[in-house]
C-alpha positions, 0 to 999 in steps of 0.5 A, spaced: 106 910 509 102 905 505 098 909 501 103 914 500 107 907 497 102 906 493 101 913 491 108 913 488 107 909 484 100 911 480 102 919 481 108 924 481 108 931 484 111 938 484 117 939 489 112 943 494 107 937 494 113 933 496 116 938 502 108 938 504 108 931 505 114 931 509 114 937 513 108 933 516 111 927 519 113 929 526 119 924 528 126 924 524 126 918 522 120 917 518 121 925 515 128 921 512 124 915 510 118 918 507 123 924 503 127 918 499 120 915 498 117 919 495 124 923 491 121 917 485 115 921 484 117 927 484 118 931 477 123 936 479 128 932 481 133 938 479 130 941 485 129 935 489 135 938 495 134 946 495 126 946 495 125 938 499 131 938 503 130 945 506 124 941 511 129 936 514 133 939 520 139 937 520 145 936 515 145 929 516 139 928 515 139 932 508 145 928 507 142 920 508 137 922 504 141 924 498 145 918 499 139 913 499 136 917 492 144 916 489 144 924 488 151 925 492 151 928 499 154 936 499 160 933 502 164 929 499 164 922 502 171 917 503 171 912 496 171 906 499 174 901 495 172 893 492 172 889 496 176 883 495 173 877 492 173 871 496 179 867 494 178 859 491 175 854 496 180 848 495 177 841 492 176 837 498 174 829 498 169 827 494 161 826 495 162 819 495 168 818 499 165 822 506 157 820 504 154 815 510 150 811 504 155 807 501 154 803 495 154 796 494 159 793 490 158 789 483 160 782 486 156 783 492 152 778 495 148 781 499 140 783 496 136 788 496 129 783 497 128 782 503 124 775 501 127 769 503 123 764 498 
């Protein structure tokens, strides 16, 4: 998978080459993985889903990959709405009023010197 990464970004290939790759990984997941890969470097994007989505065995699969690439999913998928923005904390106490170093006042008598001469 590495190389293949890097082989992305240095070169782009036919839809053949692309399903080539494909049909020669063996576990489901990686099929997936490795089709939205290399979608980025492949030339034909028009026949991205005919020619390299025939390799996948099942619909589902075809379906996260044209999801993961932003091509659209054959069915349509349920529009999902915003979601709300997150409403407006209230202003609490302020910092200087919860913090634990307190500041001395203008009249204090104490010093910072630790010298007693």
């Amino acid at each position: 998978m590495r190389l293949l990464r890097n082989l992305v970004l240095s070169y782009t290939m036919s839809c053949e080459q692309t399903k080539a790759f494909v049909e020669e990984v063996e576990f489901t997941e990686a099929k997936v993985e490795l089709a939205v890969l290399l979608f980025g470097a492949t030339r034909e994007r028009e026949r991205y889903d005919p020619v390299v989505l025939s390799s996948l065995r099942f619909e589902e699969q075809r379906d996260q990959v044209r999801t993961q690439c932003g091509f659209g999913a054959a069915k349509a998928a349920p529009v999902k709405s915003a979601p709300a923005p997150a409403p407006a904390m209230a202003a609490g106490p302020a910092k200087d009023a919860t913090s634990w170093m307190k500041k001395k006042k203008a009249d204090s008598d104490d010093s910072d010197d630790d010298d007693d001469d």
